[in-house]
BAPA-846981 format. One record per residue (C-alpha): x, y negated, z negated; residue in three letters; residue number from 1. Coordinates in pm, 1 decimal. Example, Ala and Ser with C-alpha at 12.3 -4.5 7.8 and 13.67 -1.06 7.14 Angstrom:
BEGIN
east, north, up, residu, num
1230.0, 450.0, -780.0, ALA, 1;
1367.0, 106.0, -714.0, SER, 2;
END
This chain:
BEGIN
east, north, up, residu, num
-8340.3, 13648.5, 16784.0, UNK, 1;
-8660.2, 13884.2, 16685.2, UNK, 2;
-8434.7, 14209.0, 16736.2, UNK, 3;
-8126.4, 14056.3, 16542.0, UNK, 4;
-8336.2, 13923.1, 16199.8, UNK, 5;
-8557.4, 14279.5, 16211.3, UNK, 6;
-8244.9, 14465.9, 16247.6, UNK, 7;
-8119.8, 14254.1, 15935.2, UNK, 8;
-8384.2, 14367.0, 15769.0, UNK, 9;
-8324.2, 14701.9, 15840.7, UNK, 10;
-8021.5, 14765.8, 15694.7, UNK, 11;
-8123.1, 14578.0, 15425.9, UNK, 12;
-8400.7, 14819.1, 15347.8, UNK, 13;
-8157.8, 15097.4, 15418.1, UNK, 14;
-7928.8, 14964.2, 15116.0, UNK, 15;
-8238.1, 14915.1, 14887.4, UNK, 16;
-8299.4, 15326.8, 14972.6, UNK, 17;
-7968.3, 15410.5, 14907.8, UNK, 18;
-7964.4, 15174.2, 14566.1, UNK, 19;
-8287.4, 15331.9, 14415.6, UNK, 20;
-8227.2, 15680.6, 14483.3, UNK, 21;
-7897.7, 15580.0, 14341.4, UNK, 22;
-7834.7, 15371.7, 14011.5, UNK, 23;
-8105.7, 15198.5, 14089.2, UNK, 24;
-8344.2, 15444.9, 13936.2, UNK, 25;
-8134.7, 15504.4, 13643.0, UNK, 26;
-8124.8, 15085.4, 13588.0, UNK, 27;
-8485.3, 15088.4, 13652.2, UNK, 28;
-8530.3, 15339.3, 13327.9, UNK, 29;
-8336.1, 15102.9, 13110.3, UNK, 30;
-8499.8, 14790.2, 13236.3, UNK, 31;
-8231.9, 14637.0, 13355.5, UNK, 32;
-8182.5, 14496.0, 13661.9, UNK, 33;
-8065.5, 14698.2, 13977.0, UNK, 34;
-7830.7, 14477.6, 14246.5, UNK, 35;
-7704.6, 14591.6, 14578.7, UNK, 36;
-7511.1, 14386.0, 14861.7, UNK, 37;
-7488.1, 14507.7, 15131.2, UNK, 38;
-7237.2, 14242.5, 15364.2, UNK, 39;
-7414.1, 13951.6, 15331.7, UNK, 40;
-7720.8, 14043.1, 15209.1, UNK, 41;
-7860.8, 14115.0, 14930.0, UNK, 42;
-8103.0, 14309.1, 14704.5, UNK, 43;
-8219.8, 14272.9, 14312.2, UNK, 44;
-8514.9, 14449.1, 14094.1, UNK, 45;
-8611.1, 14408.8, 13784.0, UNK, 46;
-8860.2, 14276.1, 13544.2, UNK, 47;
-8695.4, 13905.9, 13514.7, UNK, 48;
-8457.3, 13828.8, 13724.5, UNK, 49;
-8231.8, 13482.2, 13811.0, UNK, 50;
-8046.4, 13469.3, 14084.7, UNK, 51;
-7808.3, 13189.1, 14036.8, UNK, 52;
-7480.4, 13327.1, 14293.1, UNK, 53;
-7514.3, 13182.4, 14606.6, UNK, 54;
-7644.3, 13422.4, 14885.2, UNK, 55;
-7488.0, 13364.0, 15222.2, UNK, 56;
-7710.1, 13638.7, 15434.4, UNK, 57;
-8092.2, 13697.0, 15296.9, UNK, 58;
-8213.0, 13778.4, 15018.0, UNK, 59;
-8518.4, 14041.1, 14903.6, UNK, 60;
-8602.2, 14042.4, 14550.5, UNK, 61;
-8932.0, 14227.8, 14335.2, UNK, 62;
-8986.0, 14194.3, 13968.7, UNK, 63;
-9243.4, 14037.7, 13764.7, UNK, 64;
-9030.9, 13716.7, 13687.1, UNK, 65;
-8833.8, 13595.8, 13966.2, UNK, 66;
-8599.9, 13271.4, 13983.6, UNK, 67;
-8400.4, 13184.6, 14272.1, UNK, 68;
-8144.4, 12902.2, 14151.3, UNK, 69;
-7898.6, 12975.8, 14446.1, UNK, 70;
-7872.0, 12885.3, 14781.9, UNK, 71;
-7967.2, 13148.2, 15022.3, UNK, 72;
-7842.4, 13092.8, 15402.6, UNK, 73;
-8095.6, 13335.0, 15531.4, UNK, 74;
-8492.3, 13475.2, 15473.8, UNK, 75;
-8592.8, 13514.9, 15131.1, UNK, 76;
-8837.7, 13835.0, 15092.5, UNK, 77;
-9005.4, 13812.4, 14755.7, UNK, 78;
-9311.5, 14050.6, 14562.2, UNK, 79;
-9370.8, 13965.9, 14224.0, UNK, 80;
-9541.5, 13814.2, 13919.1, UNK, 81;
-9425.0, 13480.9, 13956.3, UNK, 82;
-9167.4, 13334.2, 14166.9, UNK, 83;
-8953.4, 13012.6, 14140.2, UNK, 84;
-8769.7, 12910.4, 14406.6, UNK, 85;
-8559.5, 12625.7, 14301.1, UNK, 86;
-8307.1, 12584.8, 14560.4, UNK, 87;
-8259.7, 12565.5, 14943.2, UNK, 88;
-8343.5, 12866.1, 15169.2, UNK, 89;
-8193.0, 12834.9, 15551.9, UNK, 90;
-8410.9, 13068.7, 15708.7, UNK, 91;
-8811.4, 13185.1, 15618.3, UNK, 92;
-8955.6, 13261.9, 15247.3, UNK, 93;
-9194.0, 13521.9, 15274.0, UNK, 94;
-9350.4, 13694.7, 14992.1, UNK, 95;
-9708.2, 13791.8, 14741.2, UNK, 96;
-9680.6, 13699.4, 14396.9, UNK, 97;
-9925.2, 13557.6, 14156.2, UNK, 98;
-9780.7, 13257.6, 14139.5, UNK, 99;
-9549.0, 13083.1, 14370.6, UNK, 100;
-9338.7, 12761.9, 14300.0, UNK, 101;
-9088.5, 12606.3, 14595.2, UNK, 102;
-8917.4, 12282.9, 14449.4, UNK, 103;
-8632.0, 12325.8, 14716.0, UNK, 104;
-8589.4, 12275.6, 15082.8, UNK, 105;
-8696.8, 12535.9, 15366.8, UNK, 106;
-8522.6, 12606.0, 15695.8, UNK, 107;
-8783.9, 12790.3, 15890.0, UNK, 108;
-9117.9, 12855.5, 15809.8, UNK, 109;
-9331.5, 12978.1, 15434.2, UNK, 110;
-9544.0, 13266.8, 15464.9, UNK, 111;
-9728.7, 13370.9, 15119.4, UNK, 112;
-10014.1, 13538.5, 14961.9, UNK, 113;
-10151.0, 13573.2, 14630.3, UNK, 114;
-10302.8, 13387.9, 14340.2, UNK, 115;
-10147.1, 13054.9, 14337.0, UNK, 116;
-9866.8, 12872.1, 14586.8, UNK, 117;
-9749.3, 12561.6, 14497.1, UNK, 118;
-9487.8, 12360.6, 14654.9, UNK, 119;
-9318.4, 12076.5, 14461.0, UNK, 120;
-9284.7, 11690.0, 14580.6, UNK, 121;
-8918.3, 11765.9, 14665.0, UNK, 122;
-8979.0, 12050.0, 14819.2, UNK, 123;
-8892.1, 12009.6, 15254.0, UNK, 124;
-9011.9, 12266.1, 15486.6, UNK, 125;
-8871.2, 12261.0, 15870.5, UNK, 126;
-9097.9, 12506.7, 15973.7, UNK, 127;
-9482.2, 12619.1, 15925.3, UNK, 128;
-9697.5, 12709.6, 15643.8, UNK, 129;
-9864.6, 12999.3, 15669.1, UNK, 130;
-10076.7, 13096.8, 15303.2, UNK, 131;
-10370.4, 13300.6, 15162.6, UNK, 132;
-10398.3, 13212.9, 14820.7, UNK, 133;
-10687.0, 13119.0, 14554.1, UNK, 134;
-10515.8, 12756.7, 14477.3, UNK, 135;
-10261.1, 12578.7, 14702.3, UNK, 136;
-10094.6, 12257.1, 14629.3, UNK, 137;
-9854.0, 12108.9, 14900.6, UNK, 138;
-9719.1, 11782.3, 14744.1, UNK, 139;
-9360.7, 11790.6, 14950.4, UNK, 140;
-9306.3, 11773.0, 15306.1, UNK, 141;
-9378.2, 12010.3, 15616.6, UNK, 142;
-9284.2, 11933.0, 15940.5, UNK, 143;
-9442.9, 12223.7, 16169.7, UNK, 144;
-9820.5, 12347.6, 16129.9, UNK, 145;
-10001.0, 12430.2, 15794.9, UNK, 146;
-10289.9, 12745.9, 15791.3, UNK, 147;
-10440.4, 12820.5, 15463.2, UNK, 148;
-10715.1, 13032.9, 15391.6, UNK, 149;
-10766.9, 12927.5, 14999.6, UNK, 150;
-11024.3, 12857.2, 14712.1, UNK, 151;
-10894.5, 12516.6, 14632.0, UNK, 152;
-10627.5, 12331.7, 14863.5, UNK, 153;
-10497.2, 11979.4, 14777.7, UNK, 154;
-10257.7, 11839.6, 15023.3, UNK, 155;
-10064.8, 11545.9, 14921.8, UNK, 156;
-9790.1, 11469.6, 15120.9, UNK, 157;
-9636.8, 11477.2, 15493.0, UNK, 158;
-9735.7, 11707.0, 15739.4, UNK, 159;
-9604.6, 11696.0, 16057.4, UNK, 160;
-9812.1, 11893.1, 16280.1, UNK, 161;
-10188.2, 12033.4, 16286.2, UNK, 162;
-10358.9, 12175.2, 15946.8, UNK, 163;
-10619.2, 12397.6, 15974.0, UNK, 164;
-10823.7, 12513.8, 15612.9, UNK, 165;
-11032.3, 12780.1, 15496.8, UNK, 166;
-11151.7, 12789.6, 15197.7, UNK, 167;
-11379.0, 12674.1, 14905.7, UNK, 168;
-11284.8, 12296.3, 14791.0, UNK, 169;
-10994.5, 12020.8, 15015.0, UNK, 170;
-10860.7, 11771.7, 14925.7, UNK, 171;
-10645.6, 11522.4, 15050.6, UNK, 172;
-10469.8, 11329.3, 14780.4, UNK, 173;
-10244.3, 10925.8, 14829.9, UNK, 174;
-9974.1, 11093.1, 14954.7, UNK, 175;
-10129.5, 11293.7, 15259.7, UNK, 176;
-9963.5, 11181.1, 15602.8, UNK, 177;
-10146.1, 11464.6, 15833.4, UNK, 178;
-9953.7, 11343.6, 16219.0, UNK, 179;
-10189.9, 11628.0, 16388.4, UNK, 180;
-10511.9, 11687.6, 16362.4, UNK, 181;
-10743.4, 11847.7, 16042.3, UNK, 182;
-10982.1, 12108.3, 16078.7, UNK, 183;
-11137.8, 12256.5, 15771.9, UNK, 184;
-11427.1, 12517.3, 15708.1, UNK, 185;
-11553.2, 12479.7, 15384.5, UNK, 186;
-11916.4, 12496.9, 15196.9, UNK, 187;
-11799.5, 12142.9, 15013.9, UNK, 188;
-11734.7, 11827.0, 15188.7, UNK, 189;
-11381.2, 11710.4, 15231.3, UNK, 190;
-11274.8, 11504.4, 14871.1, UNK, 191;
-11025.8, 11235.6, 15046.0, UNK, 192;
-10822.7, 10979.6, 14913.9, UNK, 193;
-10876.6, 10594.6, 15052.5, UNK, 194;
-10474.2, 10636.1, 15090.1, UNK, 195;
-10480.6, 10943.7, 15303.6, UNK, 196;
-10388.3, 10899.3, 15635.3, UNK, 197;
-10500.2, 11212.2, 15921.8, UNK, 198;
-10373.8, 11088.5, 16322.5, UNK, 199;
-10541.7, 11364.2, 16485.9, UNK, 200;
-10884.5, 11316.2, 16338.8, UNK, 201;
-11076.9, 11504.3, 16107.8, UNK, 202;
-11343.2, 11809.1, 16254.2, UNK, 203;
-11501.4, 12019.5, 15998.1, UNK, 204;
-11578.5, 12310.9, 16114.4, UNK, 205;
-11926.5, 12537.3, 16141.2, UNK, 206;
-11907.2, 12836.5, 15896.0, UNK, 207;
-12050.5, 13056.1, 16200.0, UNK, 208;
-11900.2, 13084.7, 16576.9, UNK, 209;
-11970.4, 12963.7, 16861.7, UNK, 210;
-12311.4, 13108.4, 17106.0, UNK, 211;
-12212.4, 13006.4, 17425.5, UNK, 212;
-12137.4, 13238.6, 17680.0, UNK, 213;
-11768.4, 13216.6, 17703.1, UNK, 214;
-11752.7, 13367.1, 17358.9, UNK, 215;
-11979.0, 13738.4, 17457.4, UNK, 216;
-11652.9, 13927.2, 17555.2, UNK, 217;
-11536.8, 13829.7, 17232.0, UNK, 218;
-11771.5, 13896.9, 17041.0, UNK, 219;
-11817.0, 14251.0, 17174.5, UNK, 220;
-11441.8, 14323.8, 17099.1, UNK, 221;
-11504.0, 14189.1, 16776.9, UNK, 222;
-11797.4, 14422.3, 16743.3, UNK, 223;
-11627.5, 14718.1, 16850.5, UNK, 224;
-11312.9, 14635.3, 16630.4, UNK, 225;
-11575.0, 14616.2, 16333.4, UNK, 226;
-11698.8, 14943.3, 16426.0, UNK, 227;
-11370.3, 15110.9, 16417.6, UNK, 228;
-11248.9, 14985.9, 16057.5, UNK, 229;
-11593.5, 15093.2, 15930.4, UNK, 230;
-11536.6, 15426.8, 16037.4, UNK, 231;
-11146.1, 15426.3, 15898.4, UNK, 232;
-11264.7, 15235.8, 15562.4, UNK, 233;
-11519.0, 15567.6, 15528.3, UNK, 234;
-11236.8, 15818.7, 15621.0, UNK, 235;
-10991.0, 15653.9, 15325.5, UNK, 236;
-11289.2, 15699.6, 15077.6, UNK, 237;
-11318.1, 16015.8, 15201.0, UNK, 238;
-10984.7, 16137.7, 15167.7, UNK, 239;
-10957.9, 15944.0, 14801.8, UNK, 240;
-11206.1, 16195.5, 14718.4, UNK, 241;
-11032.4, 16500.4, 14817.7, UNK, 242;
-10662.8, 16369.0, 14655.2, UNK, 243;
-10907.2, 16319.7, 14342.4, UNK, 244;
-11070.8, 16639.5, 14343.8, UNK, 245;
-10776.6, 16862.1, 14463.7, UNK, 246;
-10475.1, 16714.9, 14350.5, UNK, 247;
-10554.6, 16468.6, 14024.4, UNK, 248;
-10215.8, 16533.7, 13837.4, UNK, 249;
-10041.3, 16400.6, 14104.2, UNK, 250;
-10246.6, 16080.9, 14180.6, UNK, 251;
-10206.2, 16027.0, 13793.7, UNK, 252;
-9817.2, 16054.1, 13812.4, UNK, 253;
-9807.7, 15795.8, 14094.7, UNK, 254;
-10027.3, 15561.7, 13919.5, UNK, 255;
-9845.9, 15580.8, 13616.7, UNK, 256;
-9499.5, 15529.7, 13861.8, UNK, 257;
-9682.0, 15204.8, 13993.4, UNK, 258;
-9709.8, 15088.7, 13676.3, UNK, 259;
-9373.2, 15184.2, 13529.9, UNK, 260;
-9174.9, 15113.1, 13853.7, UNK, 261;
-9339.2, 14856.4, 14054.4, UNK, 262;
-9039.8, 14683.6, 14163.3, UNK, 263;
-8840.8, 15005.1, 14287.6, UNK, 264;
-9201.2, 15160.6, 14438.1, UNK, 265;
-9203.8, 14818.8, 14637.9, UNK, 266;
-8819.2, 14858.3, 14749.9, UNK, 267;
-8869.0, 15243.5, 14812.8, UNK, 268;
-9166.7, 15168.4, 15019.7, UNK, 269;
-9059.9, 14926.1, 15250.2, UNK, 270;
-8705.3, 15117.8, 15279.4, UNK, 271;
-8912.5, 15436.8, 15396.8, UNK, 272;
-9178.2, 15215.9, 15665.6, UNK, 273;
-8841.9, 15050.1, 15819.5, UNK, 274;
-8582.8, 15334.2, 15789.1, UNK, 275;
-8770.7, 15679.3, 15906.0, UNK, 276;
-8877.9, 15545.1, 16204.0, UNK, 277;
-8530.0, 15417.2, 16310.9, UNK, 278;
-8401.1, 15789.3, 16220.3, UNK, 279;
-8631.8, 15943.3, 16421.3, UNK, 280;
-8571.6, 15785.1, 16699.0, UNK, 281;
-8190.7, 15864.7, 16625.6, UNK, 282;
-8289.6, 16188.9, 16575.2, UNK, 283;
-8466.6, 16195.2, 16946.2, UNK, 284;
-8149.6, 16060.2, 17139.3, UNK, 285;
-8045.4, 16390.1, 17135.2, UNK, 286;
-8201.6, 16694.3, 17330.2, UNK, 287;
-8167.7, 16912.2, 17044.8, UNK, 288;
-8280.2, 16680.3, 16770.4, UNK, 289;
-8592.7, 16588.0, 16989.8, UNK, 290;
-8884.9, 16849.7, 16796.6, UNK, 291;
-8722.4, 16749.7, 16479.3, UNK, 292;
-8775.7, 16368.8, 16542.2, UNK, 293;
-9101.2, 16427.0, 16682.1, UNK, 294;
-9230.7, 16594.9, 16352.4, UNK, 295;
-9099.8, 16324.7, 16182.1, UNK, 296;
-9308.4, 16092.0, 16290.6, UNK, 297;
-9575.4, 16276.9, 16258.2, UNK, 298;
-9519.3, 16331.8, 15899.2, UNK, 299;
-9464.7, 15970.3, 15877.4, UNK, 300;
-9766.0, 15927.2, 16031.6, UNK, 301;
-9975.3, 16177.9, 15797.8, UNK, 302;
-9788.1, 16002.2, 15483.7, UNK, 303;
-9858.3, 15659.6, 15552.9, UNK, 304;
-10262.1, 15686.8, 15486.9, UNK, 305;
-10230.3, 15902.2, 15203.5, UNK, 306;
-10010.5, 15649.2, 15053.0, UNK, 307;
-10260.6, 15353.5, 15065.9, UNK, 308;
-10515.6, 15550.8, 14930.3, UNK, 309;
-10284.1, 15697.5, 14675.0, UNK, 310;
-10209.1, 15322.1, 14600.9, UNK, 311;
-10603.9, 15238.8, 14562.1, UNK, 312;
-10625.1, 15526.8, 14386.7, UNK, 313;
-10363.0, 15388.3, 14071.8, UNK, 314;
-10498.0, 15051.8, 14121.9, UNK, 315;
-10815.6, 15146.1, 13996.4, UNK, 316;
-10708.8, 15406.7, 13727.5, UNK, 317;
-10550.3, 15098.6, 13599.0, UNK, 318;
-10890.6, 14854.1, 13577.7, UNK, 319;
-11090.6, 15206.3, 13418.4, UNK, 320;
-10813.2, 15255.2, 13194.6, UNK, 321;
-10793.2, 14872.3, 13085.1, UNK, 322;
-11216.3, 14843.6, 13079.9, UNK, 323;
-11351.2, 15187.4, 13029.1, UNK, 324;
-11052.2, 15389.2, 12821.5, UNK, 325;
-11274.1, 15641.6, 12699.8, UNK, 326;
-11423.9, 15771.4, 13087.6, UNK, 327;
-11110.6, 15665.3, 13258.9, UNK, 328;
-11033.2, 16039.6, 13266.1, UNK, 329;
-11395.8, 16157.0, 13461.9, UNK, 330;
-11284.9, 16263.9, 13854.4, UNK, 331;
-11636.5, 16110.6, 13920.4, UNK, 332;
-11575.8, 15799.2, 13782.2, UNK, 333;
-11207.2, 15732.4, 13957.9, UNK, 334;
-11375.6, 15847.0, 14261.4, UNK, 335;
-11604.7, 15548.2, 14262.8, UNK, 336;
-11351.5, 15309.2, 14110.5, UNK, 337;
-11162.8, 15360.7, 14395.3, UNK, 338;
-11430.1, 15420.3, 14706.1, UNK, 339;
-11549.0, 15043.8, 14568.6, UNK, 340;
-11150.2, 14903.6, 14583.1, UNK, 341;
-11117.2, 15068.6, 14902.7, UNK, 342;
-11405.1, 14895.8, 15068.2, UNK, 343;
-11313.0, 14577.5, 14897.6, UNK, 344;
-10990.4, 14538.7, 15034.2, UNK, 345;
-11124.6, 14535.6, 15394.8, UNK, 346;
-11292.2, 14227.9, 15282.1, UNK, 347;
-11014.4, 14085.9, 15139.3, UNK, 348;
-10850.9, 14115.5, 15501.5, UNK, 349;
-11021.5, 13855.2, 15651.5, UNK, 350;
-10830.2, 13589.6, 15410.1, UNK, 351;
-10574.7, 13475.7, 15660.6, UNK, 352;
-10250.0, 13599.7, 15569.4, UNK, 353;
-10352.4, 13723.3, 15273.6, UNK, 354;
-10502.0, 14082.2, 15382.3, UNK, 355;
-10201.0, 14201.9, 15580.4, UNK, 356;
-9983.3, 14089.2, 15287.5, UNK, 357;
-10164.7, 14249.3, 15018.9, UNK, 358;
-10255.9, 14571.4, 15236.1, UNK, 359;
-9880.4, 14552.2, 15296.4, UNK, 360;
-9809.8, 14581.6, 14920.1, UNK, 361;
-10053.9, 14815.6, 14818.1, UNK, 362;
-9894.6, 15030.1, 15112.0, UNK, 363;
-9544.4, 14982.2, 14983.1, UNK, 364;
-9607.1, 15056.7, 14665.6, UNK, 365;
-9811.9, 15383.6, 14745.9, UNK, 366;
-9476.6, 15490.6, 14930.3, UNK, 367;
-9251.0, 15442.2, 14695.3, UNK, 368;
-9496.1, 15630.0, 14409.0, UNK, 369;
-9504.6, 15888.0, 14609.1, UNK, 370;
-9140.5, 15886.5, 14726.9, UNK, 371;
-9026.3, 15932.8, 14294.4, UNK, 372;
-9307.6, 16214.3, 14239.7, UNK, 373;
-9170.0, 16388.3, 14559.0, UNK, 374;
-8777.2, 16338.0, 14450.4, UNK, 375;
-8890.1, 16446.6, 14070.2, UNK, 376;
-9078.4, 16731.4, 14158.6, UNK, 377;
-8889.1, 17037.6, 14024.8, UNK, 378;
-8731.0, 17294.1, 14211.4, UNK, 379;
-8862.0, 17603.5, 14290.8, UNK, 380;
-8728.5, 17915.7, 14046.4, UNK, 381;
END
């Protein structure tokens, strides 16, 4: 089942490449929206986009405004501003947007990040809820397990297995049926409703872990794990520095491609993490094609850190440019801009859900950036 869906979502990926190197990019210039099927799937950019034809495979969409009116028989793969989702999905939504609305029914499981996720009192999910999100407000129905890590979480309505919260402020409104169990982590007490109804008991849980012994192991692999991303957090601020101080032109055309193209830097990205790797390895089933595979992946492998920090790097640009226009052009200045995002993020990461999602992003949308300044630059005379 695994292999089959990721394969899925390979070839969808591989269609998106083909699409924005294609008419995509020339669609994406006159702001309109770019569409590719490929069999039963199917791929759209744009800034606002409705889907309203009925998708019978899945479905991957990025824009700022996004409306899905149709019916999609399989996953639903969304990054954008804000994101309706109106209708029924058969398979898994997954997806970071600012704002996320689900007034339909869900087949498998909802896996989001980003500023707000809302799902609607009609709104059915079969499956889990996995979400990292500063607000969440689950009014319809889920049958599996709900996991938020979240500012503010109300839950008011069914939930068929075990919910387990992290966050600032919970709240359990008239309508909360919780069959499993609640446990919650939170500096606030738990705001419940005299109607709310938890079968598995309430435990709130202690903001620090466990000290008994069982946990030392753990906590030393914890430790060492700490130790590592410390050291990788300080080699991405390093290398910031030098893609500042040696090559600025080009970290300013890839912010400025970010900003321009975000949709088709997300769909470039995430066609280039899925598709090189399967090439390669294509490339390898062959004796001869074996030293060319293998320095494929190790370009892949040199790209994809360059392309986070590349992202950082236009992320911030983007705050100095909005809050300090007249030293947004200082080397010294980006420099720190970004050395503080790029230690921020790790932080970020420990919001379940939220900090692969959003690392995810900022990594597709470094690849893509730097997959349109590559295919622009000009040929040598």
């Amino acid at each position: 089942m695994f292999v089959s869906r990721f394969t899925r979502w390979c070839t969808l990926g591989l269609a998106g490449l083909i699409l924005a190197c294609g008419t995509g990019l020339a669609a994406d210039e006159r702001h309109e929206d770019a569409t590719q099927a490929l069999g039963a799937d199917r791929f759209v950019a744009g800034g606002e986009i409705v889907v309203r034809r009925p998708v019978e495979g899945d479905l991957l969409v990025t824009g700022g405004h996004l409306a899905v009116d149709a019916t999609v028989a399989g996953d639903l793969l969304a990054f954008g501003g804000q994101v309706r989702l109106s209708n029924d999905v058969g398979g898994s939504v997954l997806g970071a947007a600012g704002q996320t609305t689900i007034e339909g029914k869900v087949g498998r499981n909802v896996r989001v990040a980003g500023g707000r996720l809302e799902l609607g009192p009609k709104s059915e999910v079969g499956g889990n809820v996995s979400a990292g999100v500063g607000q969440l407000r689950l009014r319809g129905s889920v049958r599996g397990h709900v996991l938020v890590g979240g500012g503010r979480v109300l839950i008011d309505g069914p939930v068929g297995g075990d919910v387990v919260v992290g966050g600032g402020a919970l709240e359990l409104g008239p309508a909360a049926r919780i069959t499993g169990q609640l446990r919650y982590r939170s500096g606030s007490a738990l705001k419940q409703d005299p109607g709310a109804q938890v079968g598995g008991g309430i435990e709130r849980l202690s903001p620090f872990g466990g000290h008994d012994a069982r946990n030392v192991a753990g906590r030393a692999a914890r430790g060492g794990a700490v130790v590592v991303g410390i050291v990788w957090t300080i080699g991405m601020v390093v290398l910031a520095g030098m893609l500042i101080g040696l090559v600025p032109a080009f970290c300013d055309a890839v912010a400025r491609s970010m900003r321009e193209r975000l949709g088709t830097s997300l769909l470039l990205g995430f066609a280039v993490l899925v598709c090189v790797p399967i090439a390669a390895a294509l490339l390898m089933a062959t004796l001869i094609g074996i030293p060319l595979g293998l320095v494929t992946l190790a370009l892949y492998a040199a790209l994809l850190p360059v392309a986070y920090v590349v992202a950082a790097i236009g992320v911030a640009d983007g705050a100095l440019r909005r809050w300090q226009p007249q030293r947004a052009d200082r080397r010294s200045l980006r420099f720190v801009a970004a050395a503080v995002l790029l230690l921020v993020l790790p932080l970020l990461g420990l919001v379940p859900v939220l900090g692969w999602l959003l690392g995810l992003a900022m990594l597709l949308a470094g690849l893509g950036a730097v997959v349109l300044q590559l295919r622009r630059a000009p040929a040598a005379v």
